[in-house]
N, C-alpha and C positions, 0 to 999 in steps of 0.2 A: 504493500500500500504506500502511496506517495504521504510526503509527511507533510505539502504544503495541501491547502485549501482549498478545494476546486466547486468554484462558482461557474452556473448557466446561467446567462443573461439572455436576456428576449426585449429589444427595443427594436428603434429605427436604428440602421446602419451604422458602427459607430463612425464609419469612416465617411457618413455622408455629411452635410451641413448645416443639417438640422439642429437645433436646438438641443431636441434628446439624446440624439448620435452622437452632439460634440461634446457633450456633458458623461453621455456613458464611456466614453472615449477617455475624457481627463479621469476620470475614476478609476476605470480598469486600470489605464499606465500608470497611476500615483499607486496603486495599490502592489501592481505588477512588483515594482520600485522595493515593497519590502523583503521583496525573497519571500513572503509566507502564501503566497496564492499561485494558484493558475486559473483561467476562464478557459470556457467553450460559449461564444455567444451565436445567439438566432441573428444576422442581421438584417432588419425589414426593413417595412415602408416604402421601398424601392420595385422594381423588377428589375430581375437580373440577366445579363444576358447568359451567363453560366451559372452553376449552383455546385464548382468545386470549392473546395475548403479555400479559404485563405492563409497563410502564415505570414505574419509579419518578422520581418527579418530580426530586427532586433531581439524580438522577445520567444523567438524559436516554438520551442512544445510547450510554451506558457500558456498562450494566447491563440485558438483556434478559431473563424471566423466563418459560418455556414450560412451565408447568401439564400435568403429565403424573402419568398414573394407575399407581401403582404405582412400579416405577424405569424404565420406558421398554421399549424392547426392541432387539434387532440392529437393524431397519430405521430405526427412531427416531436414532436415534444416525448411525447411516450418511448418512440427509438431513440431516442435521445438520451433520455434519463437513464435506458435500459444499457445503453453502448457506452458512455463518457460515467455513468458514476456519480453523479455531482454532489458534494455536500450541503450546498445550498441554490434553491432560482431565486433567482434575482429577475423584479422585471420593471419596466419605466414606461408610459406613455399613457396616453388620456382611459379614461376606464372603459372608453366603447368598446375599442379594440380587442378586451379580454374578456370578455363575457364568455364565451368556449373554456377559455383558461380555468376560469373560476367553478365554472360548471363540472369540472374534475380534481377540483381542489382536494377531496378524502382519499381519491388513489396516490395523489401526489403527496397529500402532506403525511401519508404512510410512512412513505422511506424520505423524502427532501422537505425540508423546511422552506416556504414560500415568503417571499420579502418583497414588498411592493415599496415602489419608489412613487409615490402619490405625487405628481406631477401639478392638478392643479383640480380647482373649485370657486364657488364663489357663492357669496351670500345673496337671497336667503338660501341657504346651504342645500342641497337635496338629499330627501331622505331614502330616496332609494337606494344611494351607494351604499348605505348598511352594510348590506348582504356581502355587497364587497371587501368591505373594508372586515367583516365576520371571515373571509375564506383566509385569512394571511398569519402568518405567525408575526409578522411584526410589520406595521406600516408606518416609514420613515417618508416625511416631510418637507418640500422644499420651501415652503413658505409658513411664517408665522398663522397665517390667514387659515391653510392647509390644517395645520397642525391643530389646530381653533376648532373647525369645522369636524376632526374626526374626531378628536374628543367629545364634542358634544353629541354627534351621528351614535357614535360605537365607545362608550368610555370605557368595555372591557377590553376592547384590542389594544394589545400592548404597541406601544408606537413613540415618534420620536420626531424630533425637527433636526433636519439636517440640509441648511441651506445650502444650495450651489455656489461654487468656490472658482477662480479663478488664478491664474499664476500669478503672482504680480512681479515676477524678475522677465517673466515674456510680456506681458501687459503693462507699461511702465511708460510713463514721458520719456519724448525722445528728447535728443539736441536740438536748442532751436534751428540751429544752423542747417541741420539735416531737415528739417520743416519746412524750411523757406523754400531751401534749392529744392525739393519735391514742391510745391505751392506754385515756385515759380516755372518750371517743368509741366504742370498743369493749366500755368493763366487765370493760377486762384490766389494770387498771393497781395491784392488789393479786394478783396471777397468776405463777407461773410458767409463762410462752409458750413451746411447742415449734412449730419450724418445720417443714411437710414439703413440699417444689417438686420432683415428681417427675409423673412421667407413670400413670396407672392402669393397671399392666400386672404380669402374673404375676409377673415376676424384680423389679419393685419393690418387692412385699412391703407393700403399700397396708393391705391386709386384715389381715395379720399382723402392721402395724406397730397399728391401731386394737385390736387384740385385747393383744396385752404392754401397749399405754398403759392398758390397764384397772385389768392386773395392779400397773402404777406408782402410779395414784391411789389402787387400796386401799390401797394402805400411805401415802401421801402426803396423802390426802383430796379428794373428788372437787371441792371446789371449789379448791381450792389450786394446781390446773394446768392448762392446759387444748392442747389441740394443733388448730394451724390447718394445716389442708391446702389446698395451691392445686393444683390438679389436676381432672380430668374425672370426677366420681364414679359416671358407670355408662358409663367406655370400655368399649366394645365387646371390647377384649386383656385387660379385669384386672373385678375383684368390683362389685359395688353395694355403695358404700360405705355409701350411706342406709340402708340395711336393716341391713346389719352394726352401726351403732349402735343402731337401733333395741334388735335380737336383744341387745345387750351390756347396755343401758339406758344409754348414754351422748348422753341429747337433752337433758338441761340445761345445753348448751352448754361440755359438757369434751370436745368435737371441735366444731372450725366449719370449714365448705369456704369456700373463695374460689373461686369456678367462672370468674368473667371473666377472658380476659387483660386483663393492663395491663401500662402499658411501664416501661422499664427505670427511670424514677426513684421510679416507684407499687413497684415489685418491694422495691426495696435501700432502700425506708421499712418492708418487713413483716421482712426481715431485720434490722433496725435495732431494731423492739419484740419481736423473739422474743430470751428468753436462752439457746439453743439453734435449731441446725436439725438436722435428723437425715436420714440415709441408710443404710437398712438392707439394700439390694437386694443379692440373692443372686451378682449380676455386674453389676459399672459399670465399663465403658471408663476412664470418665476422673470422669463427676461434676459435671457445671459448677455446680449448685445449690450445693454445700459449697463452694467457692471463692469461688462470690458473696459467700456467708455468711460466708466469712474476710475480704474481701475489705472488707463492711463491718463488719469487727470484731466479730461474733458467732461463738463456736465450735462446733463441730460435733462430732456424736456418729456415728460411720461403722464401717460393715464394713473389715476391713482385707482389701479385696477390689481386684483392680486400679487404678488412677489414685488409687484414692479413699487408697492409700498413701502415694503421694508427698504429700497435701495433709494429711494430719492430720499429719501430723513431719515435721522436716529429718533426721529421723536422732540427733536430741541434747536435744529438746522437744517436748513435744505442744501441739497448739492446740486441744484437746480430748481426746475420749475415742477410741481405737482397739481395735474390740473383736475377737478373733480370732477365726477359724471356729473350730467343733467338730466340722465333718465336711465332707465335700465328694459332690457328687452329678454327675451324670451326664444332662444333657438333648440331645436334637437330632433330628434330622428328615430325611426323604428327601435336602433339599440340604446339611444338615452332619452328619456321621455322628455327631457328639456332639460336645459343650464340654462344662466342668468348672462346674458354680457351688458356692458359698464358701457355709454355711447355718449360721445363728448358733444360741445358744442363750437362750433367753426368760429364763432367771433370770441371764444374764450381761449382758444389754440391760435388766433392771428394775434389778438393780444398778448400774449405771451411769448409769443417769438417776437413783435416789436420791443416789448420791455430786454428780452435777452440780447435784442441787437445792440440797444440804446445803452447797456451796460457798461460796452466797451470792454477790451481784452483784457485788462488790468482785474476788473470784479469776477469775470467768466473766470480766470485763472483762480484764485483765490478760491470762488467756489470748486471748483474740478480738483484743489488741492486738498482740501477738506473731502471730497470726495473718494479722492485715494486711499486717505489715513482711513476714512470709516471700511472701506472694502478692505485695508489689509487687518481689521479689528472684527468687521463683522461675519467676513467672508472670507477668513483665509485658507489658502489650499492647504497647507499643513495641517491645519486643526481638521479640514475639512477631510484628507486621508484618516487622520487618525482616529475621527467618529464614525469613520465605517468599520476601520480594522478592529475599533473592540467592539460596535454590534454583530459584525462576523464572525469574532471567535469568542464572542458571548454565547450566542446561538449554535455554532457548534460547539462547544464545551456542553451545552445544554443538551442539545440534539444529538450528541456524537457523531463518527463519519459513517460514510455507508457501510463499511466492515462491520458498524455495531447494529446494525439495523438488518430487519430480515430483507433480504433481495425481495428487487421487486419485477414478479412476475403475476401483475393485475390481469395482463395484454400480452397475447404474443402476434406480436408485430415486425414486417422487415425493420431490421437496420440499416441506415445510410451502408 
């Protein structure tokens, strides 16, 4: 029997650029990091063109990566558990997705202890997830808000708050010098830079965010600001963004896409020349883009809509602008009978980018630095590794490995 810890994970891709990918992704490597784990994760949300295993070179037979379409299903997971062994699942992403999962939780929590990374909610809370948040041996929390709502849903499920964390020695101000000559390299170095790092999808508000920045530049002047988006501009879940500027007349370059990923030190250099990044989504779990963007001292303009709470104030200062909803709405579908999203108001989002413009670099700086200090206090990666590694070897210490548990043969199913 191996002596380290072997967790199954089941999100979106870690390797994709998702929110939950990139988040499952810093987890697994920080964890990787102590020598006491190895993974096998599902990687979803995607379709793949192949469904071989992946290894990532670095971390060898640590870390095994199985390319699956959608989030997997009962028999997927079943071979799984049966072929790899795992001492603990692990799994992350909104709760529609798993309803199959939960639906097998007594064969599973037989032999593997299930750990739900509760991703996001919002008030007034729904009481349906109950049931959910009943099928888990322990559900860990990215938001205060989260953390709030399962307590109150499910007070006997044992659970925890564990915010998302970000690096801050890769996330960090840069040189000014290194700012400019990138600024001036772009034709943005007389500009006010807004930042947008989000995904192109309906509840991000992509489209609604290019149509208010309209309404910011006539009053401000269209050359005077300009707003970069790093995102997929015709996802298949959100608008065609090319067309929307076009319809707006915003193609003299007061919107630019950044369509390529790039990795994490190309990223915390566009947060670094924005004086601003903004997140207006109508519901965000948690928010990892605003955090990066605290993270390297840039402040952020955000909905005061879950996770994205705890990062804009400690409760006693803002590290930017928090704006609050003026109504709340009512979305969901055959597998969630409805959530709540937070819907802002357009002259209270143009107001508040004029007030941030009128600031001047001198106050933005100040706040963004204050920013930073609260991200390496609130949200640090270290602490953040090391609240996983003792709920992981709490639960196994509790649960023991699968050598001490009876094999499980619920199913007999092929193996990958």
């Amino acid at each position: 029997m191996s002596e380290k810890i072997k967790i199954f994970t089941i999100s979106d891709h870690p390797l994709s650029p998702s929110g939950v990918g990139t988040q499952t992704k810093y987890m697994i490597e920080g964890m990787l990091k102590t020598g006491k784990y190895q993974f096998v994760s599902f990687g979803g949300a995607v379709k793949h063109p192949n469904h071989d295993p992946q290894h990532l070179e670095e971390w060898g037979e640590d870390w095994i990566i199985w390319p699956v379409d959608g989030y997997g299903n009962p028999d997927m997971v079943r071979a799984m558990i049966k072929q790899q062994k795992p001492d603990i699942l692990w799994f992350m992403t909104d709760p529609r997705f798993y309803g199959w999962l939960w639906n097998i939780e007594n064969e599973i929590r037989a032999n593997v202890p299930m750990v739900y990374y509760h991703v996001w909610d919002n008030y007034p809370y729904p009481t349906y997830n109950r049931k959910f948040y009943l099928s888990n041996d322990h559900v860990a929390c990215i938001s205060k808000l989260t953390h709030d709502i399962v307590e109150t849903v499910a007070p006997e499920v044992d659970s925890s708050y564990i915010p998302h964390a970000v690096d801050g020695e890769i996330f960090k101000p840069q040189e000014k010098d290194d700012i400019l000559k990138w600024k001036q390299q772009k034709n943005l170095d007389n500009k006010f830079v807004c930042f947008w790092n989000s995904r192109n999808a309906r509840r991000k508000q992509s489209g609604t965010l290019i149509w208010w920045f309209k309404d910011f530049l006539d009053k401000v002047g269209h050359e005077n600001a300009c707003l970069i988006m790093h995102t997929d501009v015709k996802d298949q879940h959100g608008q065609d963004l090319e067309a929307i500027i076009h319809e707006l007349g915003l193609t003299e370059g007061q919107v630019l896409f950044s369509r390529e990923k790039v990795g994490a030190k190309d990223l915390a250099m566009m947060y670094n020349i924005a004086d601003i990044t903004i997140c207006i989504s109508d519901a965000e779990g948690f928010g990892l883009s605003t955090l990066e963007s605290l993270s390297c001292g840039t402040p952020i303009l955000v909905n005061m809509t879950g996770g994205l709470q705890d990062q804009v104030t400690d409760g006693e200062q803002f590290f930017g602008i928090g704006l609050n909803p003026v109504s709340k709405a009512i979305i969901g579908s055959q597998q969630v009978p409805f959530i709540y999203e937070d819907r802002l108001s357009k002259d209270d989002f143009v107001n508040a980018m004029v007030e941030l413009y009128e600031m001047g670099d001198e106050k933005r700086t100040e706040l963004g630095a204050k920013g930073r200090v609260w991200t390496g206090e609130r949200f640090n990666f270290d602490k953040y590794i090391q609240r996983w590694d003792e709920l992981f070897t709490s639960i196994h210490e509790e649960k023991g490995s699968w050598d001490d548990r009876e094999g499980y043969n619920a199913y007999e199913v092929k193996v990958f």
